[in-house]
Biopython code that builds the backbone (N, CA, C, O; Angstrom):
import numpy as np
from Bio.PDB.StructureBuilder import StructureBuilder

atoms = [
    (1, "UNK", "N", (0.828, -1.168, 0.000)),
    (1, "UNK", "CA", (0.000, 0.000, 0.000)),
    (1, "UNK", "C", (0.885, 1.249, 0.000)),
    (1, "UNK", "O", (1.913, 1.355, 0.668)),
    (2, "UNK", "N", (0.241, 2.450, -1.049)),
    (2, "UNK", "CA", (1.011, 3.759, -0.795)),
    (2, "UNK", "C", (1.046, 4.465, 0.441)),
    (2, "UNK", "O", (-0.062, 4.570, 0.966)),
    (3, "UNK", "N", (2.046, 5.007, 1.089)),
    (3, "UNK", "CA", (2.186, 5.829, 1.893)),
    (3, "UNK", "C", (1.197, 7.021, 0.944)),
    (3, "UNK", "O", (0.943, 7.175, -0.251)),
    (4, "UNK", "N", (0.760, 7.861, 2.483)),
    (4, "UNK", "CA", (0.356, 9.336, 1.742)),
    (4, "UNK", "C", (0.838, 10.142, 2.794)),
    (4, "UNK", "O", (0.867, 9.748, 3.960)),
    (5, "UNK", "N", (1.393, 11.775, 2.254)),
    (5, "UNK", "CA", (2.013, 12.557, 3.402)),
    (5, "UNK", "C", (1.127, 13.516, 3.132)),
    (5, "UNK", "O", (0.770, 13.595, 1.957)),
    (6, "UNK", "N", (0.465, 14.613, 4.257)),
    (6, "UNK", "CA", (-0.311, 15.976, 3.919)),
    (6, "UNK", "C", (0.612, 16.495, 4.997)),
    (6, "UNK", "O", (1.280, 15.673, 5.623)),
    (7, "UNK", "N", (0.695, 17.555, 5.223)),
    (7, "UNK", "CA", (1.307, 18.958, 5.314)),
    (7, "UNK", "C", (0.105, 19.385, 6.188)),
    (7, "UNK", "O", (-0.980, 19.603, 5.649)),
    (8, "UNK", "N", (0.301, 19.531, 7.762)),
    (8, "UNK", "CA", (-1.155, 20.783, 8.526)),
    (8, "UNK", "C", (-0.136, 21.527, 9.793)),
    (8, "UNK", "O", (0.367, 21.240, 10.879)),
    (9, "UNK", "N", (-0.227, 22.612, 8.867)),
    (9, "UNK", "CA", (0.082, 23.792, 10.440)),
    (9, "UNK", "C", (1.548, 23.388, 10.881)),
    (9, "UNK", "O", (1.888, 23.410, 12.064)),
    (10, "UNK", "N", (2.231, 23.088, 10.045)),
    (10, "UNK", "CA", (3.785, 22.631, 10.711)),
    (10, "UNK", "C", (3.913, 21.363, 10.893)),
    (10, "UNK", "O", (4.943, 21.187, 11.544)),
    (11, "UNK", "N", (3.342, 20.269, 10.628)),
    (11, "UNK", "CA", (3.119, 19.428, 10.803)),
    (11, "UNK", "C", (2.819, 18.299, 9.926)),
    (11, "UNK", "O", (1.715, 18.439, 9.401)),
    (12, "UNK", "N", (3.453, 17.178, 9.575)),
    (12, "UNK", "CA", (2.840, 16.300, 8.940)),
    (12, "UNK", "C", (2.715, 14.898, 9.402)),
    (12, "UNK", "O", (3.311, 14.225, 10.243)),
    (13, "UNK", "N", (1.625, 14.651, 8.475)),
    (13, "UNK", "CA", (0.638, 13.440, 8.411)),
    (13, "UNK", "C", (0.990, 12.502, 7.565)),
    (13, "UNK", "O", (1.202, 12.590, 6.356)),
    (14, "UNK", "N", (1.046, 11.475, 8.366)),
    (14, "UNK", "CA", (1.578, 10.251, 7.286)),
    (14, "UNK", "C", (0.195, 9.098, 7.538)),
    (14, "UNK", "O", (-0.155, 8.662, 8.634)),
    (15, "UNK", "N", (-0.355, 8.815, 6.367)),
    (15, "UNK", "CA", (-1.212, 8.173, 6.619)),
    (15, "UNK", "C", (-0.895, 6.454, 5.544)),
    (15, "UNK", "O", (-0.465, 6.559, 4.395)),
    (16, "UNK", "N", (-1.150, 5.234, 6.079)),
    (16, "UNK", "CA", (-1.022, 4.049, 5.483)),
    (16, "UNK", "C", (-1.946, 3.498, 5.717)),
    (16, "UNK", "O", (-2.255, 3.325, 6.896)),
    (17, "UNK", "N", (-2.894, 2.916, 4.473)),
    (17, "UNK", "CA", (-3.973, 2.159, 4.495)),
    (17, "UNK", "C", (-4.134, 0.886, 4.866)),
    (17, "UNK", "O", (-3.369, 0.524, 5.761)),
    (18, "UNK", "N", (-4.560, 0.439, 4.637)),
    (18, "UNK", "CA", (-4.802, -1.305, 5.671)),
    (18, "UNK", "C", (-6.187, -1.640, 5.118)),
    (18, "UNK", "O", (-7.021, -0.801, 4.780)),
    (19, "UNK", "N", (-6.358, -3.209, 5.056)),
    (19, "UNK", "CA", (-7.283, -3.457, 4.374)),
    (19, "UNK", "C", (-7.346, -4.759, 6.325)),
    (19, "UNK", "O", (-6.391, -5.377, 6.795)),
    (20, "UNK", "N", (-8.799, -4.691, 6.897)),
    (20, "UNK", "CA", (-9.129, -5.580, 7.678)),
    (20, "UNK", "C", (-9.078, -6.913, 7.679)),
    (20, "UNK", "O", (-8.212, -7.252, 6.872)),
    (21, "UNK", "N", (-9.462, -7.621, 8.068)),
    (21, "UNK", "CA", (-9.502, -8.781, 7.674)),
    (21, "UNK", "C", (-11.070, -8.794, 7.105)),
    (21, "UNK", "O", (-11.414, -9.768, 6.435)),
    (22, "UNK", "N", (-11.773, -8.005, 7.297)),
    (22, "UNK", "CA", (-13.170, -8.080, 6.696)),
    (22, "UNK", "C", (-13.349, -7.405, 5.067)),
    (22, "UNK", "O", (-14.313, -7.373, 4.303)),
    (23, "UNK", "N", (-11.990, -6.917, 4.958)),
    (23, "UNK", "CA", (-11.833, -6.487, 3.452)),
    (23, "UNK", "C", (-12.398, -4.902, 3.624)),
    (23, "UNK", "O", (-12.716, -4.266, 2.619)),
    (24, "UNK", "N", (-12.496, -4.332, 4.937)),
    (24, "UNK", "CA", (-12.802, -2.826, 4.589)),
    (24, "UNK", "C", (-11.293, -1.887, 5.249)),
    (24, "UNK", "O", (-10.372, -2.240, 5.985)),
    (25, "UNK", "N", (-11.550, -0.866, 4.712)),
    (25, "UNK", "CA", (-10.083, -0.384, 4.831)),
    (25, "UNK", "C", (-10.018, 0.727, 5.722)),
    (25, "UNK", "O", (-10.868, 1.616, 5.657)),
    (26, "UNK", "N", (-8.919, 0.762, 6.696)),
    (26, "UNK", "CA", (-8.622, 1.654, 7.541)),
    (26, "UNK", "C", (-7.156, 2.602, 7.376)),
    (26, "UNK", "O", (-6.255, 2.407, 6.560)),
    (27, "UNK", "N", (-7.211, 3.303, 8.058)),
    (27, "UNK", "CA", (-5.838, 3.946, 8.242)),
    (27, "UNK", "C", (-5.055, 3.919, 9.218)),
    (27, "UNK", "O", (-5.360, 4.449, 10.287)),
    (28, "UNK", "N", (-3.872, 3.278, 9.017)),
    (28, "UNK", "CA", (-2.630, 3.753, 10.338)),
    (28, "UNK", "C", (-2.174, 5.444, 10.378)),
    (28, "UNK", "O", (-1.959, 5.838, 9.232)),
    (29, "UNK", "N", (-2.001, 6.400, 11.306)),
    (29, "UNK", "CA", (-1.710, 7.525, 11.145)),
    (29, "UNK", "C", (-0.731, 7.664, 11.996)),
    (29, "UNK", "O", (-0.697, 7.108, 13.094)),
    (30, "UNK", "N", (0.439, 8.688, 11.382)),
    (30, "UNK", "CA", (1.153, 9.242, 12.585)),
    (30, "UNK", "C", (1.241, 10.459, 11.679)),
    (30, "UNK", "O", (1.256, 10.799, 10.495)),
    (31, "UNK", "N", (1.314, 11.116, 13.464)),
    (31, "UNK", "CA", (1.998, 12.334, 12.929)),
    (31, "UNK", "C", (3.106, 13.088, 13.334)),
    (31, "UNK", "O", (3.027, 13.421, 14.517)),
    (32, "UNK", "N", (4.210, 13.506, 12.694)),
    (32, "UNK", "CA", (5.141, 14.053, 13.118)),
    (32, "UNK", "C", (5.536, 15.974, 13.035)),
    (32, "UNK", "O", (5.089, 16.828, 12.269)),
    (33, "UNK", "N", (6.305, 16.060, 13.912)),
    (33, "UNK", "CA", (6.884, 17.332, 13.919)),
    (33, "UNK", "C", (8.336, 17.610, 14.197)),
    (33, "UNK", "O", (8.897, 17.294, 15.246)),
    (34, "UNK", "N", (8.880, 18.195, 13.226)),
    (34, "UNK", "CA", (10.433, 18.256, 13.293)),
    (34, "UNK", "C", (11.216, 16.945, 13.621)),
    (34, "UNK", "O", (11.930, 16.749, 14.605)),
    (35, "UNK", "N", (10.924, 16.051, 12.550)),
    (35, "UNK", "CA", (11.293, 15.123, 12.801)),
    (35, "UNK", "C", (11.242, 13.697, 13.807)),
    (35, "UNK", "O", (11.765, 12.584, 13.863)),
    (36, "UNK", "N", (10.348, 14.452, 14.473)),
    (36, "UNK", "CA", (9.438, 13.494, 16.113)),
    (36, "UNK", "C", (8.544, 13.225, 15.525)),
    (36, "UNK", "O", (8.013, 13.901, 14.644)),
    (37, "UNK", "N", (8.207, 12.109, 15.949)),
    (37, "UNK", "CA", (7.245, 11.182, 15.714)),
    (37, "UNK", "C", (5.987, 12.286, 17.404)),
    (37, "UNK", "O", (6.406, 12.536, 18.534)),
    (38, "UNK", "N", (4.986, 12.528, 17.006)),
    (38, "UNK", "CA", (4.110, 13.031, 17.930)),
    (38, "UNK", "C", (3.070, 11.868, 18.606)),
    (38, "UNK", "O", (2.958, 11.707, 19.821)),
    (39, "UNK", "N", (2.434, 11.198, 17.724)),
    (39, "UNK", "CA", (1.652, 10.700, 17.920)),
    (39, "UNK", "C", (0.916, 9.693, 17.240)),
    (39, "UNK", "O", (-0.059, 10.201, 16.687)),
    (40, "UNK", "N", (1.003, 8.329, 17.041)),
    (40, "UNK", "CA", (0.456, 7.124, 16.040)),
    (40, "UNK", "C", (-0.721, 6.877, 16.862)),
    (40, "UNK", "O", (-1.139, 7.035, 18.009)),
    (41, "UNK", "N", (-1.124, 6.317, 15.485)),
    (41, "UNK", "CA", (-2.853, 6.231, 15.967)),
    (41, "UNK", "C", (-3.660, 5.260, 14.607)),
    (41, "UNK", "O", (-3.454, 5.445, 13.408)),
    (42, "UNK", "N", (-4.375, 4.466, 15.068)),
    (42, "UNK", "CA", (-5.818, 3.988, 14.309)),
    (42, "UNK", "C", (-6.881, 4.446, 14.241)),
    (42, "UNK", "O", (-7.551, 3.784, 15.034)),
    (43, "UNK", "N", (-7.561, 5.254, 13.744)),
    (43, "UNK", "CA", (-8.390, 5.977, 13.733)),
    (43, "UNK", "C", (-9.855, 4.763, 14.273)),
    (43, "UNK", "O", (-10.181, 4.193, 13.232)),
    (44, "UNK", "N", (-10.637, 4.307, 15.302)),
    (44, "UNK", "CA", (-11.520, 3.638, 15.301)),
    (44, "UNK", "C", (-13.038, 4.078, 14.407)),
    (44, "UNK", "O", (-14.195, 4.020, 14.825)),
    (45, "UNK", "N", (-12.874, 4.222, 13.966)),
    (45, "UNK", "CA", (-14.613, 4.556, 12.668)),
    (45, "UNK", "C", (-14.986, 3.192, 12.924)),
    (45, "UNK", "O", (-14.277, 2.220, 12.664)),
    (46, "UNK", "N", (-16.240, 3.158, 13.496)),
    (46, "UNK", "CA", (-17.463, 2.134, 13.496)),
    (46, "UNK", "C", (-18.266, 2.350, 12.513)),
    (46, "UNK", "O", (-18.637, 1.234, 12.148)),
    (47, "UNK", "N", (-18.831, 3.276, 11.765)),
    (47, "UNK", "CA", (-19.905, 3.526, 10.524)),
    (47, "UNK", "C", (-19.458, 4.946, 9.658)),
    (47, "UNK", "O", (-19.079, 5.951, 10.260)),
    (48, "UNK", "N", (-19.523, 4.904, 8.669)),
    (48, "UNK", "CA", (-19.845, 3.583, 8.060)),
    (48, "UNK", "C", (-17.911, 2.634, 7.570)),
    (48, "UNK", "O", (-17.208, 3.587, 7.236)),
    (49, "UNK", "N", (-17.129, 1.441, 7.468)),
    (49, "UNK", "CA", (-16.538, 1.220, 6.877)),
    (49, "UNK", "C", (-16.054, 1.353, 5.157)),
    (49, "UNK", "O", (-16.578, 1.076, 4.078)),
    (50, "UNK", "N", (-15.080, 1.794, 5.503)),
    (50, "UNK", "CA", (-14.746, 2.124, 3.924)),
    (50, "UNK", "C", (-14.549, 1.228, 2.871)),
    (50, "UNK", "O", (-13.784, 0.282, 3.056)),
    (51, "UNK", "N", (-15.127, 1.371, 1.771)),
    (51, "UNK", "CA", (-14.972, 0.562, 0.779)),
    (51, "UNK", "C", (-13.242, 1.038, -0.046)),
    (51, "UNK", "O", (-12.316, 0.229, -0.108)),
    (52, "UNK", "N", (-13.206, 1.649, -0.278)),
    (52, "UNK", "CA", (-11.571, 1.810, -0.784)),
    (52, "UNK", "C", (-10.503, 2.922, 0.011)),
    (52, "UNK", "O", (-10.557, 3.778, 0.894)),
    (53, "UNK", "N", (-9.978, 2.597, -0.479)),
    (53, "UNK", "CA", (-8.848, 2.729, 0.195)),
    (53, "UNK", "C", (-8.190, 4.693, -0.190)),
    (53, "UNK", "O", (-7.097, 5.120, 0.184)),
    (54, "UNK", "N", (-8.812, 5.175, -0.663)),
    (54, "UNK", "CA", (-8.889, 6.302, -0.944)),
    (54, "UNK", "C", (-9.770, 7.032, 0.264)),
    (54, "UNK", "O", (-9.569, 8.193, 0.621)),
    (55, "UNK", "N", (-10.787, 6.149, 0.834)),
    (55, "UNK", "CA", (-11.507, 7.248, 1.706)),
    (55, "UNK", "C", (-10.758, 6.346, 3.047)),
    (55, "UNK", "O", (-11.101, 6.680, 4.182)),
    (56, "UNK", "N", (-10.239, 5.768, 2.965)),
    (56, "UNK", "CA", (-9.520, 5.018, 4.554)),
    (56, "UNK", "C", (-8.272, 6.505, 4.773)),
    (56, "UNK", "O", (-8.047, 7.139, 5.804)),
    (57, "UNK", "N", (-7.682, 6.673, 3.439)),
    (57, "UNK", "CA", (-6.893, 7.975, 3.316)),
    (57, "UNK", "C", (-6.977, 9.029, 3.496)),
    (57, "UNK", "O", (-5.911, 9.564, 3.801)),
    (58, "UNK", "N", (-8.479, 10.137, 3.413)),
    (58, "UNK", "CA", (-8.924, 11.075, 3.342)),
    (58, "UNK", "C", (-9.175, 11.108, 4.988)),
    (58, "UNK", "O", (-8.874, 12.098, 5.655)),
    (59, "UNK", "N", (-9.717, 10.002, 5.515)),
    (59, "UNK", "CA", (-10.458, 9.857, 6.983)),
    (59, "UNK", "C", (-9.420, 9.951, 7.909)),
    (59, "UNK", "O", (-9.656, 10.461, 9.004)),
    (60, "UNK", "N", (-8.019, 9.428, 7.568)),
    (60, "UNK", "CA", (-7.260, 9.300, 8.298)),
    (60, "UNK", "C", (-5.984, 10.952, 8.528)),
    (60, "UNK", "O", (-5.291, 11.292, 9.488)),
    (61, "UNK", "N", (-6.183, 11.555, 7.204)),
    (61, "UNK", "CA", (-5.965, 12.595, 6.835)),
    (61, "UNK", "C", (-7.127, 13.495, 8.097)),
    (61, "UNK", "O", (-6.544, 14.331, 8.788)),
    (62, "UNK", "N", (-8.509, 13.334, 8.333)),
    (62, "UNK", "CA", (-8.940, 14.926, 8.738)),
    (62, "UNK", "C", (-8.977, 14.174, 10.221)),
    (62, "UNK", "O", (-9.520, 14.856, 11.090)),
    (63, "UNK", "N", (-8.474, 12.849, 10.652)),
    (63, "UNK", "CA", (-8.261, 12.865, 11.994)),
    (63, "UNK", "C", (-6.692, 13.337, 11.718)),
    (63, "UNK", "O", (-6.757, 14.522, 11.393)),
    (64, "UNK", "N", (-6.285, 13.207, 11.717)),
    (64, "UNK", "CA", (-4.622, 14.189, 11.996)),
    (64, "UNK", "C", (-4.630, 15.240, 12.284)),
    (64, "UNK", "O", (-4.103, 15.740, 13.277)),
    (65, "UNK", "N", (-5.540, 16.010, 11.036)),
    (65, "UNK", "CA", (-5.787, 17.761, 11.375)),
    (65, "UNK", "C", (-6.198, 17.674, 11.987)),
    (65, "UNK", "O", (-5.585, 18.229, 12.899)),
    (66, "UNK", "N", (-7.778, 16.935, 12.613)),
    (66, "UNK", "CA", (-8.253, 17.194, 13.892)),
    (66, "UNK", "C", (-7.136, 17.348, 15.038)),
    (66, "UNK", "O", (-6.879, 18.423, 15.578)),
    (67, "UNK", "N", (-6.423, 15.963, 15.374)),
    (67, "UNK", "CA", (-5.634, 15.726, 16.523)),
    (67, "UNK", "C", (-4.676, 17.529, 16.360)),
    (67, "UNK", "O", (-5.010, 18.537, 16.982)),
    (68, "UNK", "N", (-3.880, 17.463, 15.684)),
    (68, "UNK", "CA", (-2.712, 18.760, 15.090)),
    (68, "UNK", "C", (-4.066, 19.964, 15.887)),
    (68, "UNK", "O", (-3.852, 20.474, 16.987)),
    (69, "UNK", "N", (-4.936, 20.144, 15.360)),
    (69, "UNK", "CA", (-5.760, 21.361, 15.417)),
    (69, "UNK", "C", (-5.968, 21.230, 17.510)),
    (69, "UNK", "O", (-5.643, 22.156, 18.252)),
    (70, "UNK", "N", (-6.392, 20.261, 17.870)),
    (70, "UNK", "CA", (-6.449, 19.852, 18.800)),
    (70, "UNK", "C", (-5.444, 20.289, 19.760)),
    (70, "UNK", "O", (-5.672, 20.981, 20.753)),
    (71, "UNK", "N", (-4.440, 19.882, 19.430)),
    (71, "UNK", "CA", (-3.202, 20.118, 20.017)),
    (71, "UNK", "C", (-2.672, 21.712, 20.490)),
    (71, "UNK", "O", (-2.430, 22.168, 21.608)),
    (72, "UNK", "N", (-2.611, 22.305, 19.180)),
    (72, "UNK", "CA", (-1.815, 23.319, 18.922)),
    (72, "UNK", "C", (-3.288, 24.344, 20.052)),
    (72, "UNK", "O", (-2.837, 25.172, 20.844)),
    (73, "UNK", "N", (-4.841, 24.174, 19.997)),
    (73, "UNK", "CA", (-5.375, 25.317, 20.472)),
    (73, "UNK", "C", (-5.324, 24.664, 22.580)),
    (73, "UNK", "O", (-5.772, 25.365, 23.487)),
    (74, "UNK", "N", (-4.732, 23.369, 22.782)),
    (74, "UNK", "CA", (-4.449, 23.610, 23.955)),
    (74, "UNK", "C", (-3.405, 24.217, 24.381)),
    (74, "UNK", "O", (-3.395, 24.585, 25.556)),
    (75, "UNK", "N", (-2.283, 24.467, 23.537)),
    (75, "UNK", "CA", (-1.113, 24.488, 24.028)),
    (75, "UNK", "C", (-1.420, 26.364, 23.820)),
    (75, "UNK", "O", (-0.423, 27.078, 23.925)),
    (76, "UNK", "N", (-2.459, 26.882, 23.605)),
    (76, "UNK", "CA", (-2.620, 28.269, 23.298)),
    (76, "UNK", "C", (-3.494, 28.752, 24.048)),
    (76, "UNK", "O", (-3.965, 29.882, 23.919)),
    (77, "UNK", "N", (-3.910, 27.631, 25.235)),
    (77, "UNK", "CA", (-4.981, 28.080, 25.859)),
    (77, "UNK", "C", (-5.034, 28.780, 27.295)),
    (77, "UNK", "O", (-4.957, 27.995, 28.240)),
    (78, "UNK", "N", (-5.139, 29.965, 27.563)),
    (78, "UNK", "CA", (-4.278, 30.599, 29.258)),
    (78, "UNK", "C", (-4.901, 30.199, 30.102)),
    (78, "UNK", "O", (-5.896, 30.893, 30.311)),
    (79, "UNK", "N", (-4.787, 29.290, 30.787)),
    (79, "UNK", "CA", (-5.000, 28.931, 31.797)),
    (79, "UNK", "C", (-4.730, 29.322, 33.401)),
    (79, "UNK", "O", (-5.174, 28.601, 34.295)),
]
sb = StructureBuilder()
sb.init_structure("model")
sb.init_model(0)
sb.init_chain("A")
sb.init_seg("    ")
for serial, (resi, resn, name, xyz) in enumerate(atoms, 1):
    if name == "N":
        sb.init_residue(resn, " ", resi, " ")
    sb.init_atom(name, np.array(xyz, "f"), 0.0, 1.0, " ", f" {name:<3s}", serial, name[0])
structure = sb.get_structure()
């Protein structure tokens, strides 16, 4: 399977598809910054499962930005 890399906010996303054993497809994600590995992850989606492997990619892609987006507005938050 292709690697895919996106680019968010300083940050990138490496996403690798995976096919289940049920034949629907998920994504492995990590994401790194400056060379650190930040954070790997399986995205759990219960509904609906993906039929190709293009949307296992896209899904795994806007959890990254989520997590990245996530991240960056705690670390901005005054507490």
């Amino acid at each position: 399977m292709r690697t895919h890399v996106h680019e968010h906010r300083g940050y990138e996303i490496v996403v690798q598809p995976e096919q289940n054993a049920y034949g629907a497809w998920q994504a492995k994600v990590s994401v790194r910054h400056a060379d650190s590995l930040v954070a790997e992850f399986r995205p759990e989606t219960i509904q609906p499962e993906w039929l190709t492997q293009e949307e296992a990619v896209r899904d795994g892609i806007e959890w990254g930005m989520r997590f990245i987006d996530h991240k960056l507005e705690k670390s901005h938050d005054p507490m």
